[in-house]
C-alpha positions in Angstrom: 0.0 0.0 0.0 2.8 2.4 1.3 4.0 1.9 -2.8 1.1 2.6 -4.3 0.2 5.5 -2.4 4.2 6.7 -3.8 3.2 5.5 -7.1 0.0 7.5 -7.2 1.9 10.8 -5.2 4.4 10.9 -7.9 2.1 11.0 -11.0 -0.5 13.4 -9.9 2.9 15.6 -8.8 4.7 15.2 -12.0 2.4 15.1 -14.8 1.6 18.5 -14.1 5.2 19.8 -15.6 6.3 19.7 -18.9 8.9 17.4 -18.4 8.7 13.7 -16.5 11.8 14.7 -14.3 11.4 18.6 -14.2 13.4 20.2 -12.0 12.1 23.0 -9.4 13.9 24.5 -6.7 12.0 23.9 -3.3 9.9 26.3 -2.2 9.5 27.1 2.1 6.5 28.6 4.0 8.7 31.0 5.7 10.6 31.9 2.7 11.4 35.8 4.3 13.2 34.0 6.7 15.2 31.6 4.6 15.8 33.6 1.3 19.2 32.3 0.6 17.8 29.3 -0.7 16.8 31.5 -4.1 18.7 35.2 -4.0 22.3 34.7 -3.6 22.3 38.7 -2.8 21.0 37.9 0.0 24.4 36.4 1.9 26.3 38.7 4.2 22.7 41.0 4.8 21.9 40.2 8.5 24.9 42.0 9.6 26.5 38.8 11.5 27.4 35.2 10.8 23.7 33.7 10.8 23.1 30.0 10.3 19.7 28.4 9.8 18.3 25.0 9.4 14.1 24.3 7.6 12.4 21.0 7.7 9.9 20.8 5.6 7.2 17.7 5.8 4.6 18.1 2.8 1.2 16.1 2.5 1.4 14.5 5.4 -1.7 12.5 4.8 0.0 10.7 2.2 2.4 7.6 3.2 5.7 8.8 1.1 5.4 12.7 0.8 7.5 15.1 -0.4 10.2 16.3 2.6 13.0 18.9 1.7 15.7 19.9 4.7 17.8 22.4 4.4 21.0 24.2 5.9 22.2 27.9 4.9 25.2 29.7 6.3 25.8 33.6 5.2 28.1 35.9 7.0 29.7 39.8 6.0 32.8 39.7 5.0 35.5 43.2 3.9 33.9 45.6 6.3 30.2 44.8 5.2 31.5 45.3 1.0 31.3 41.4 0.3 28.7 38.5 1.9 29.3 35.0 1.5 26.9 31.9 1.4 26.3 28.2 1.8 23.2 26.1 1.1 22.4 22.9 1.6 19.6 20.8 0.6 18.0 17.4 0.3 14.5 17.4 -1.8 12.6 13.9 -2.0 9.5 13.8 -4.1 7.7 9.9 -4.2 10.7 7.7 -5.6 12.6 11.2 -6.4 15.5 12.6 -4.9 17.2 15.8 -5.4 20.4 17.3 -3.2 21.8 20.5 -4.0 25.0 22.1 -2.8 25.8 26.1 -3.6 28.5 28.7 -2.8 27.2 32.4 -2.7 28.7 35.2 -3.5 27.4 38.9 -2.7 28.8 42.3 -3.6 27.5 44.8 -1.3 27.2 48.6 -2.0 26.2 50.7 0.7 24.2 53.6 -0.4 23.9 55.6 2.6 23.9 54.5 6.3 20.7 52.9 6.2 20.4 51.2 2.7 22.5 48.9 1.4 22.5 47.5 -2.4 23.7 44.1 -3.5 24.1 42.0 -6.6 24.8 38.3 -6.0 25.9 35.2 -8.3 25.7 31.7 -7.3 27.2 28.3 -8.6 26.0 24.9 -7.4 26.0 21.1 -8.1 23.1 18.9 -7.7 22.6 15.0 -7.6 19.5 14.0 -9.0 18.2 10.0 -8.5 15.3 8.2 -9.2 14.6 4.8 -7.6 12.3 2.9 -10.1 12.5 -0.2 -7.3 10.1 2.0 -5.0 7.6 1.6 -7.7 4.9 -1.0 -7.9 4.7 -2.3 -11.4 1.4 -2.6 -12.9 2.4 -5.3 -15.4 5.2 -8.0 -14.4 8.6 -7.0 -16.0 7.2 -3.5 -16.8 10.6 -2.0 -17.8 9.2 1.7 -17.1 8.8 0.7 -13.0 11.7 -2.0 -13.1 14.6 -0.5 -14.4 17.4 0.0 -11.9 17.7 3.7 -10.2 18.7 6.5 -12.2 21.1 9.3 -11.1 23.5 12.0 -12.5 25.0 15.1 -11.0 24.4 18.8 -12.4 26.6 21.8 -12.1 24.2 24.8 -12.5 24.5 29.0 -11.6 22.4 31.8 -10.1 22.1 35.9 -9.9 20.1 37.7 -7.8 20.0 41.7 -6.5 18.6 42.3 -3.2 18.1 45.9 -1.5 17.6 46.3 2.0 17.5 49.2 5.0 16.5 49.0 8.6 12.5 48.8 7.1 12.1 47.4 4.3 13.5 45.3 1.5 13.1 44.6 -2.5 14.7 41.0 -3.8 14.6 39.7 -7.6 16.9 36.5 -8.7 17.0 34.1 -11.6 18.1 30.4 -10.4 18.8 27.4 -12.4 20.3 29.2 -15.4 20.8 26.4 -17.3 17.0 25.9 -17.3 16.9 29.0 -19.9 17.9 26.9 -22.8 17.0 23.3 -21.3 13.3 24.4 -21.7 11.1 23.6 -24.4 13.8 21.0 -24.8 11.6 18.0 -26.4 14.1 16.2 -28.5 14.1 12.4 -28.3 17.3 12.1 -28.8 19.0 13.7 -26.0 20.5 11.4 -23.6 18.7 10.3 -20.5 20.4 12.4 -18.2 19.0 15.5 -19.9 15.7 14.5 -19.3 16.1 15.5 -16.1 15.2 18.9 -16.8 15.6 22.2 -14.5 13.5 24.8 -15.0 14.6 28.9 -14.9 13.1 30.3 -12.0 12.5 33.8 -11.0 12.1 34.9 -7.4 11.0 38.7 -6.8 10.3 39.4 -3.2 8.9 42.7 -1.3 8.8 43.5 3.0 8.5 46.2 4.8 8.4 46.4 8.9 5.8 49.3 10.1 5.9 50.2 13.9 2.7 51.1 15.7 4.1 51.3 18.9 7.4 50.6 20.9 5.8 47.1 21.2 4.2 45.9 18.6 5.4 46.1 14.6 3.8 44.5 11.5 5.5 42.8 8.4 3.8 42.4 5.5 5.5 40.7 2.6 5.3 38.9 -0.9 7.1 36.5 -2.9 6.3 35.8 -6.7 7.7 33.1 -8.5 7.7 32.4 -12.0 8.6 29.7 -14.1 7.8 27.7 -17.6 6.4 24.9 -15.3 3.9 25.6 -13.0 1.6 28.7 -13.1 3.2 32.0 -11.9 2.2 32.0 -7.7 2.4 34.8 -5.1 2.7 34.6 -1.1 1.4 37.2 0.6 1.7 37.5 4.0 1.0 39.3 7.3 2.9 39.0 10.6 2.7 40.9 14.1 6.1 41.2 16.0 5.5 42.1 19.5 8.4 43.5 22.0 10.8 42.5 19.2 10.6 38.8 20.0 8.2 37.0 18.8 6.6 36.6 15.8 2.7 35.3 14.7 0.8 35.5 11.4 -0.2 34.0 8.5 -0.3 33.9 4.8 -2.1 33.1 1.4 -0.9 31.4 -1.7 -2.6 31.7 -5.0 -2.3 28.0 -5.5 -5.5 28.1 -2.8 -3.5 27.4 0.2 -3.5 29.2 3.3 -0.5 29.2 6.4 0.2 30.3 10.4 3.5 31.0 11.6 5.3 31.4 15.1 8.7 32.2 15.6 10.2 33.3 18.7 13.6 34.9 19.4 16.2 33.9 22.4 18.8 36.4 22.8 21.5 37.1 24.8 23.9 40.4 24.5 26.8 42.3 26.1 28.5 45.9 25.1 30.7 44.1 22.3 28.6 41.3 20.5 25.1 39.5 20.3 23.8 36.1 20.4 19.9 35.3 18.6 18.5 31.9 18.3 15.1 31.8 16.8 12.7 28.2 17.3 9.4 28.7 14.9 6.7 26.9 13.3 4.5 27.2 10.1 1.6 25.6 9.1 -0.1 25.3 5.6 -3.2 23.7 4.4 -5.5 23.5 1.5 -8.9 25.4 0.9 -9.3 23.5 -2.2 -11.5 19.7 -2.2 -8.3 18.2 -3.4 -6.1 18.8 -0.1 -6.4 15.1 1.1 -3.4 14.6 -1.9 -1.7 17.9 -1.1 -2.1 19.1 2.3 -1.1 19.8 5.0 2.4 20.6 5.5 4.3 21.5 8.6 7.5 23.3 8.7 10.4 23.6 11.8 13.0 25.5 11.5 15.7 26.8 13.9 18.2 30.1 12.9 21.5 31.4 15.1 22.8 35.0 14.4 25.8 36.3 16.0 27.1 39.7 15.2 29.2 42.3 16.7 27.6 45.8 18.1 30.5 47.8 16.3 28.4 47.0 12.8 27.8 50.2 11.0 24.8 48.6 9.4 21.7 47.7 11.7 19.9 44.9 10.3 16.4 43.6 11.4 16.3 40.1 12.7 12.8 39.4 10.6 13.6 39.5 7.4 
């Protein structure tokens, strides 16, 4: 049963693209707090060495759901001029694995002491695999659901800009540049490991903080993503901060989904350096009759910041 229910999972999720093995990036509910994963600009922007780690658990009312973890590592580097980033990630889709290793890179102009400007390139390898023996076959000796596993490894690139002050910030990035000429690619020809095809993605994201009192802050924010494989899909969300430590709110996706977040900060701080470590969760569900395939999905995730007071940047911890 546990293989049928993969069997099932994996075609109602994949027939939807235009290739069998398309490649998307993954995509986390609390993206404003993990952008990284898709804008390379972003490294070096929270004014300290910050370190965060997402666990992602998707259709959880389906034996063999999609699951992506994740680590990322950014820190300043050059008196504030250059950030630098690591990602980390394992995707598994039904019998489908994906795990993806980038280096960032960030150049960081700062426009005036409260806005800072940066343009961001990325370059990664990725190991794709598909295990045909999770498969149930519907005929004996089906070679389509027999076959042994299938797996090759992928260098690909990035770019991204990201602008940022105390308030507010303004992302756009392009991932999986080789997906620009993979797409549309329909040739019967190409070899196998082609057919593993990634798809060009961009990111553009928008946030702003607004403080109604010394207490209590909102943060609205948006991502849109658009790519040749899925429809184009926008997060918007709301959030309430209050005293600077903890975080609530929710959020709507156009796919017809809807999500709750909590996130709260533990810090600790003397005259020369600070300590943050944040412990959250996110929720997501569908309002659509199909959700017993596609929903719900929960979401942990844990981030450390350490930075020095001496920074002449001051960077919000919630975004």
């Amino acid at each position: 049963m546990k293989k049928l229910y993969q069997s099932t999972l994996l075609l109602l999720m994949l027939c939807s693209a235009n290739a069998l093995y398309a490649q998307l990036p993954p995509l986390f509910e609390q993206y404003h707090l993990n952008q990284l994963v898709f804008n390379p600009a972003y490294a070096g922007s929270k004014g300290g060495i910050e370190a965060g780690f997402f666990l992602h658990r998707h259709s959880t009312n389906v034996q063999g759901a999609p699951g992506t973890e994740s680590f990322t590592l950014h820190t300043p580097l050059a008196n504030d001029n250059v950030g630098l980033g690591l990602k980390i990630y394992h995707d598994k889709l039904g019998v489908t694995n994906n795990s993806f290793v980038g280096l960032d890179y960030a150049y960081r102009m700062h426009i005036s002491d409260h806005l800072t400007a940066a343009i961001g390139i990325e370059g990664s390898i990725a190991n794709y695999k598909v295990d045909y023996s999770q498969l149930d076959a519907f005929i004996n000796g089906d070679p389509t659901f027999t076959k042994a596993s299938e797996s090759y490894w992928s260098p690909d690139a990035g770019l991204g800009v990201y602008l940022h002050s105390d308030i507010y910030y303004v992302g756009l990035s392009v991932m999986s540049l080789s997906g620009l000429s993979a797409n549309g690619n329909d040739n019967p020809d190409v070899a196998q490991d082609e057919k593993f095809d990634k798809v060009a993605t961009v990111y553009g994201t928008l946030g702003t903080l607004i403080k109604i009192n010394d207490k209590l802050t909102i943060k609205p924010d948006l991502l849109i993503k658009i790519t040749d494989s899925i429809p184009a899909q926008m997060d918007v969300n709301l959030n309430f901060i209050y005293n600077n430590v903890l975080l609530v709110g929710g959020g709507y996706r156009t796919n017809g989904s809807i999500s709750f977040v909590g996130q709260y900060i533990f810090s600790t701080d003397n005259k020369i350096t600070g300590h943050e470590a944040g412990l959250g969760y996110s929720y997501n569900t569908m309002l659509a009759d199909d959700k017993v395939f596609i929903s719900p999905s929960h979401e942990v995730f844990l981030t450390y910041r350490f930075y020095k007071h001496n920074n002449k940047f001051v960077n919000p911890r919630f975004f």
